[in-house]
N, C-alpha and C positions, 0 to 999 in steps of 0.2 A: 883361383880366379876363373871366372865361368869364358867361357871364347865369347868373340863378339855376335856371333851367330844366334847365339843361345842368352843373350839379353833385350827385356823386354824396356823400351824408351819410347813408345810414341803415345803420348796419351788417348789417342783412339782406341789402341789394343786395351790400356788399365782400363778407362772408363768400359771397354763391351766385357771385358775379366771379372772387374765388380759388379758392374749393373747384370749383367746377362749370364754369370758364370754358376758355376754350382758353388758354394761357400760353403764351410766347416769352422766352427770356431772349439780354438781348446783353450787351456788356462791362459796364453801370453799371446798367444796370434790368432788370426782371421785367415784362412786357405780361400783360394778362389782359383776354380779352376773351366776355363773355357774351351772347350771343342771345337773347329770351325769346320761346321757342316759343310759335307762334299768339296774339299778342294780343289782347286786347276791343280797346282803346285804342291809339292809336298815340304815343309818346311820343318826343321827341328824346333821342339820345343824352346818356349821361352819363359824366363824368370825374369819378377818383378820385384819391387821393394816397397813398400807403402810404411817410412818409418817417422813420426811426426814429433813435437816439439814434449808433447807430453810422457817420453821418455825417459828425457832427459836432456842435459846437455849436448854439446855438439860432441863430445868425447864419446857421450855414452849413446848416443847415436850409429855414430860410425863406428864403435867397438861392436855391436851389435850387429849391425847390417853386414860388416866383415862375417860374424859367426852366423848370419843366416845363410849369407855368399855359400860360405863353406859349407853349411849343410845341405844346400839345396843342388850344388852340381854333383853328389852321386843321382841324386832323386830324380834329375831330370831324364833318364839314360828308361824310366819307369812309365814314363805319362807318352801318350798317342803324342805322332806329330800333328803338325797343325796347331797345338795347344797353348794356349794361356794360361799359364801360372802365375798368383801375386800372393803374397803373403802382406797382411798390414799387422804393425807390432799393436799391441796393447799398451795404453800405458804405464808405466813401472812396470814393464816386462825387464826383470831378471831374472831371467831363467838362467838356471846354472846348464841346464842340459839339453840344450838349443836342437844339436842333431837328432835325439829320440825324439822329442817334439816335434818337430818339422816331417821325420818321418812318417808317424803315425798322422799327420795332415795330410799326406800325400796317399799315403794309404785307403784312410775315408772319402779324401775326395774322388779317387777311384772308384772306389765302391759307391759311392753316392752317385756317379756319374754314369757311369754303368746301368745299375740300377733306374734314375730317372730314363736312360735310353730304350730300356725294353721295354719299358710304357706305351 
């Protein structure tokens, strides 16, 4: 279970995560990841869920956003504070192996972000 610190709920933050963020896509999800230039405040990161009908049922929905839960709070302890993290599933995302998956998302979107910054 991620703390409540470290969850992301207000659609202001998804909508600047997808619109504004750096994105990665691999076989079964979409990474997006946001930096908040120069802040007042220093906040820990935060994770999001972006998981829609074309996955499945309600079962297999929330069987799934469980197992991104779970993969994504080692992940966050990796990413800059201040940060926006969302993951959206793919449709007929079954991936048997959620954790590698998610990691290598967070890894790229690192490096991707990184990269776009010393531009």
């Amino acid at each position: 279970m991620l703390p409540k610190n470290a969850r992301l709920n207000l659609t202001a933050d998804f909508a600047r995560a997808t619109k504004s963020g750096t994105r990665v896509t691999s076989e079964h999800f979409v990474g997006y990841l946001y930096i908040k230039p120069a802040p007042e405040e220093t906040n820990p990161p935060k994770f999001g869920l972006i998981v829609n009908k074309g996955v499945g049922g309600s079962v297999a929905r929330h069987a799934l956003a469980r197992k991104l839960r779970h993969a994504a709070a080692p992940q966050l302890s990796k990413l800059p504070t201040n940060s926006l993290f969302v993951i959206r599933a793919l449709a007929k995302s079954s991936s048997s192996d959620v954790i590698s998956e998610v990691e290598k998302l967070v890894t790229k979107l690192l490096e991707r972000s990184t990269r776009n910054a010393v531009k």
